[in-house]
C-alpha positions in Angstrom: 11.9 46.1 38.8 13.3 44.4 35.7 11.2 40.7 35.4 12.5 39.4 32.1 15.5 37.1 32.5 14.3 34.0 32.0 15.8 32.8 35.0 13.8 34.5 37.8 10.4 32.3 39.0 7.4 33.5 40.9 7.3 32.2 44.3 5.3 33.0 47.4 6.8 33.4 50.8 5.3 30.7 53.4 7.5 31.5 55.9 9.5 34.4 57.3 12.3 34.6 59.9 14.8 37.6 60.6 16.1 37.7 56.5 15.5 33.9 56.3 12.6 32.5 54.1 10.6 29.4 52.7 9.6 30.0 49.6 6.7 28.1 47.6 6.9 27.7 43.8 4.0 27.0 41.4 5.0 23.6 40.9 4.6 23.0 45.2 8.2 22.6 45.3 9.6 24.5 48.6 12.6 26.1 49.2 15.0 27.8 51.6 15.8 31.6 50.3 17.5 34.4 51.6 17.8 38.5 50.1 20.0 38.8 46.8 22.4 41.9 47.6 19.8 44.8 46.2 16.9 43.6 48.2 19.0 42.9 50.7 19.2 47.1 51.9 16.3 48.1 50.5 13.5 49.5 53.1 11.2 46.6 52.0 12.0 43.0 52.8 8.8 39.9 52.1 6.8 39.4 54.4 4.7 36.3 54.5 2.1 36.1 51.6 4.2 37.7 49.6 4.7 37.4 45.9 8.1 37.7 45.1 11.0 36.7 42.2 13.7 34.4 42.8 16.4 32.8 41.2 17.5 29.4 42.2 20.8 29.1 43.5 20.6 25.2 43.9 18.3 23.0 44.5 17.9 23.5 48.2 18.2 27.7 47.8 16.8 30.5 45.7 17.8 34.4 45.8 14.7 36.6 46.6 15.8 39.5 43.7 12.6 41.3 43.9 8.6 41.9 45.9 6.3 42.0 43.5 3.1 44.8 44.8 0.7 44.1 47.5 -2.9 43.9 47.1 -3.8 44.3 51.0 -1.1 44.7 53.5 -1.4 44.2 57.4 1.1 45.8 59.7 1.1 47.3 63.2 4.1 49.6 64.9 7.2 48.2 66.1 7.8 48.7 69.8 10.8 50.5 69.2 9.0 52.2 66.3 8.6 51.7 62.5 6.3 49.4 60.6 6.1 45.7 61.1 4.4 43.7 58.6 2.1 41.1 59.8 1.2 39.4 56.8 0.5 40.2 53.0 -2.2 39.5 49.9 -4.5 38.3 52.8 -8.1 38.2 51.1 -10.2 37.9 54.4 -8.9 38.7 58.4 -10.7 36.3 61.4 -10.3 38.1 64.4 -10.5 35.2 67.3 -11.4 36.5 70.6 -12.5 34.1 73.4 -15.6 34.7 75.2 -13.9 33.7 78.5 -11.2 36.6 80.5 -10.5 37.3 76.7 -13.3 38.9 75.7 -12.8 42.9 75.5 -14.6 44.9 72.6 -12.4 48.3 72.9 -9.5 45.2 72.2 -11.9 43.9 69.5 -12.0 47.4 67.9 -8.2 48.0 67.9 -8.1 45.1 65.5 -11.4 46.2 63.5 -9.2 49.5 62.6 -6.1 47.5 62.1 -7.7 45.2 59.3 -9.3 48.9 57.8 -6.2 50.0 57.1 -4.4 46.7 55.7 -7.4 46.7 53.1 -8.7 42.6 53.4 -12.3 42.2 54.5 -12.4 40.9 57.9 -14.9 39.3 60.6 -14.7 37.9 63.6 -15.0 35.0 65.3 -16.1 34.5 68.8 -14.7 31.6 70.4 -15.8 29.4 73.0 -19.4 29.9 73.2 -19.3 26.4 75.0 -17.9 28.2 78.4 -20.1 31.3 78.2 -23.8 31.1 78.8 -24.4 34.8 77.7 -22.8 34.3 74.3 -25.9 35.2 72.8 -25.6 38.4 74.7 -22.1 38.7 73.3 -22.0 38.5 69.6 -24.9 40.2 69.3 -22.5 43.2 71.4 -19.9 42.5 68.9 -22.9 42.8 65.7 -23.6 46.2 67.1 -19.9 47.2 65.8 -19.5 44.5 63.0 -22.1 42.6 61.4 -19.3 40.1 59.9 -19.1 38.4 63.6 -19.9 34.9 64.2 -20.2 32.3 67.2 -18.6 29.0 67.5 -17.0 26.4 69.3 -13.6 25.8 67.8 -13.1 22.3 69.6 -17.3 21.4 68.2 -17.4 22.8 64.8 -16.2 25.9 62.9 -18.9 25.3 60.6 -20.0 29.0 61.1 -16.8 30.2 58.9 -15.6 27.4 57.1 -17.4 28.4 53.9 -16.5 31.8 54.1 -12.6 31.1 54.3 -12.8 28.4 51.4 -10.9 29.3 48.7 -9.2 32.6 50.2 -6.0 33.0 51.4 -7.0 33.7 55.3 -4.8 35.1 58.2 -6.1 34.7 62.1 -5.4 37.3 64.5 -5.7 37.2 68.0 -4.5 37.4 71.4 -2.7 33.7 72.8 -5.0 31.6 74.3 -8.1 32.6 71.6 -7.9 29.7 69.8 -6.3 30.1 66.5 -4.4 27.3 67.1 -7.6 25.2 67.5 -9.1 26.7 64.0 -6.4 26.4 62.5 -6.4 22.6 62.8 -9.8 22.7 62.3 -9.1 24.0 58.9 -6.1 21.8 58.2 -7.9 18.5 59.3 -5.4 17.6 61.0 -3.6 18.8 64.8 -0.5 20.8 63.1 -0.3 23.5 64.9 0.3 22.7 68.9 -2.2 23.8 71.8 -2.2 24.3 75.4 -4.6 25.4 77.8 -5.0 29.1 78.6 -4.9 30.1 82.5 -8.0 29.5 85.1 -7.6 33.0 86.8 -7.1 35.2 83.5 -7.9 33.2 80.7 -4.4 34.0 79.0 -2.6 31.5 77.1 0.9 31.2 76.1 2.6 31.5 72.2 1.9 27.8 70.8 2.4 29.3 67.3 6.1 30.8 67.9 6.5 32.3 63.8 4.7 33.0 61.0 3.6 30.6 58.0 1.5 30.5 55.2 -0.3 26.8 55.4 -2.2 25.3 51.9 -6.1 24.5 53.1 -6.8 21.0 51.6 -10.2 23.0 50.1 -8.2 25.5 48.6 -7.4 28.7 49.5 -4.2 29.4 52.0 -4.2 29.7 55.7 -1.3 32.3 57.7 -1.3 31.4 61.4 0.4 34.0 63.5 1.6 34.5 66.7 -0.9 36.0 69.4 -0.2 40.0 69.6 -0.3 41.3 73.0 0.8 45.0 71.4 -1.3 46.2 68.9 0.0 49.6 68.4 -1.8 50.9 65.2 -0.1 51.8 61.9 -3.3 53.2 60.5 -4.6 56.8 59.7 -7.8 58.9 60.5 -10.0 57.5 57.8 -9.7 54.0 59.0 -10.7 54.7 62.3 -14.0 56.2 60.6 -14.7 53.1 59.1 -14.8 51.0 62.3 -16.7 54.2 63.7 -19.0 55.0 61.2 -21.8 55.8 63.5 -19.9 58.7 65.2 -18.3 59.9 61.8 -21.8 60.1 60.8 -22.6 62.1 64.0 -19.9 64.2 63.6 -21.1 65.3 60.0 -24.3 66.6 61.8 -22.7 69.0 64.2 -23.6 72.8 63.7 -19.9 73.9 63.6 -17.4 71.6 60.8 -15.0 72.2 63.2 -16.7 71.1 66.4 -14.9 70.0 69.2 -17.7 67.4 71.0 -17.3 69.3 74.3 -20.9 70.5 74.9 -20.3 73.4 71.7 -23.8 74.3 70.6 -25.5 72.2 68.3 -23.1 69.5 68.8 -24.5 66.2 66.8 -22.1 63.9 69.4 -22.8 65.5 72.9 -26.2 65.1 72.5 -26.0 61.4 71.5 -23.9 60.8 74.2 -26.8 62.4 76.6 -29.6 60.2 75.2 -27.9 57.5 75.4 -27.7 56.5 71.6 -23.9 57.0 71.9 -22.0 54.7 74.9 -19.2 57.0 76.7 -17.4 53.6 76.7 -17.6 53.3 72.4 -16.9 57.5 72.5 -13.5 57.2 74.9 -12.6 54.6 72.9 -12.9 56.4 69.3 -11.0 59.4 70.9 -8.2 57.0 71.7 -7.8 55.4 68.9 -7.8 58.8 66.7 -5.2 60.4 68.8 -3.0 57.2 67.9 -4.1 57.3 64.1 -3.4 61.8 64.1 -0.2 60.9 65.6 1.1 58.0 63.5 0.0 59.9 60.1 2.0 63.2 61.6 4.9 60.8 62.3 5.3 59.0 58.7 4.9 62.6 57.2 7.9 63.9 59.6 9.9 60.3 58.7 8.8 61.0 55.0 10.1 64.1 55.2 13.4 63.6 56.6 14.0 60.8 53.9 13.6 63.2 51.2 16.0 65.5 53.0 18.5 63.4 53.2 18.3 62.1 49.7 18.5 65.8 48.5 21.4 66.4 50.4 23.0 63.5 48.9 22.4 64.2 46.0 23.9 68.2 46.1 26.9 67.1 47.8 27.4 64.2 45.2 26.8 67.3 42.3 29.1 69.8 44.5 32.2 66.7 44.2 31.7 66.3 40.4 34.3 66.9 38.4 32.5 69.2 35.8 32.0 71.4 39.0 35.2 71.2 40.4 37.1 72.9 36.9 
């Protein structure tokens, strides 16, 4: 990627719709962009929080002509299949979960193994602890798989992580109805972001933040509000799940055989936490889970991996087979 023409600025992307973008410049200017023709097919289009070159077209739109590297990267799987990127060059991750219907920790560690693999330090942030008399009860549940877990009311104070987002660039992740929305004003002084009240009978909410955009924080630092995710399929391998699990990788390490199953083998380091209760069977199904998913999605890219470099080869004989010096 060739930066030198005078002509192409730096520019972050604030927001991101379909191959439509906002970009923001370094002298706050904003403007509408859209893919220049390379970018346009390549397999890698912004995301927001990304760093990328542009050339201004006019005054009102600029030419996106190249993504500059990430430092962290969050993405989960399409639906359909295929990596969707969530957001990019995010320092620090606040997972919001509610401690009404929304609490759920096998939920809480999907997203623990999500922000692993995307390579920002994360924490998480228990909302609501105006509603729930056990919240006490809670986080310290939650400090049992994280330490970086805090309690607060978002509609009170969010005293317990305003320091720690100051100065970052900060995405919040979470189901609808958490509370981003809430923090997210909180942050912003000011109600930007809409909010609306989650349901009585299963404390969901609905989308009040429809897309996703990079906000300035008036103490510096950047804020991405996102969407709530109700699928979280993981784009993640083996050795993130480790680091949410730490405690069973460790386990694992101890087991008579290397290749040990945990099925009651002999010496097994994991069965016999299980039976004395320093391992929950709920914490254990839900390690297995989450590694099938992470074995399966590294097999995958290595099959789609594959395939790409097949095709390219075979391009690239039938291109030599066609050229003239071959055809004499």
């Amino acid at each position: 990627m060739n930066y030198s023409s005078d002509s192409l600025v730096r520019a972050r992307v604030c927001e991101a719709a379909q191959e439509h973008y906002c970009l923001r410049f370094g002298d706050g200017a904003e403007s509408d962009a859209v893919p220049a023709g390379a970018l346009r097919w390549s397999a890698e289009l912004p995301a927001v929080g990304d760093w990328v070159r542009a050339r201004r077209a006019d005054a009102a739109l600029a030419l996106i002509e190249g993504v500059e590297p990430r430092a962290t990267c969050i993405s989960r799987q399409r639906p359909g299949g295929g990596q969707q990127v969530l957001a990019a060059n995010v320092d620090l991750i606040v997972i919001v979960m509610g401690l009404d219907g929304d609490y759920n920790l096998r939920r809480l560690e999907r997203y623990l193994v999500l922000a692993a693999a995307s390579g920002a330090e994360a924490m998480v942030a228990l909302n609501k602890l105006d509603v729930c008399a056990e919240w006490p009860a809670r986080l310290a549940e939650v400090r049992a798989i994280t330490s970086a877990a805090e309690a607060l009311s978002a509609h009170q104070s969010i005293a317990p992580i305003a320091e720690v987002v100051r100065g970052r660039t900060v995405v919040l992740l979470g189901s609808s109805g958490a509370g981003k929305s809430t923090i997210a004003n909180a942050l912003l002084g000011e109600s930007r972001q809409a909010t609306q009240p989650v349901r009585e009978s299963d404390s969901r909410g609905r989308h009040t933040t429809t897309r996703r955009m990079l906000i300035e924080l008036p103490n510096g630092g950047a804020l991405i509000d996102t969407p709530g995710l109700r699928e979280l399929a993981l784009w993640a391998g083996q050795n993130s799940v480790d680091e949410v699990f730490d405690g069973i990788a460790t386990l694992a390490r101890k087991c008579r055989f290397h290749d040990c199953a945990h099925a009651g083998e002999p010496g097994c380091a994991v069965s016999a936490a299980l039976q004395t209760g320093e391992l929950e069977p709920a914490r254990w199904a839900s390690y297995q889970k989450l590694l099938a998913e992470a074995r399966y999605h590294e097999r995958s890219v290595d099959q789609r991996a594959a395939a790409e470099t097949k095709r390219k080869w075979k391009v690239i004989h039938k291109a030599i087979r066609h050229h003239p010096k071959y055809n004499r």
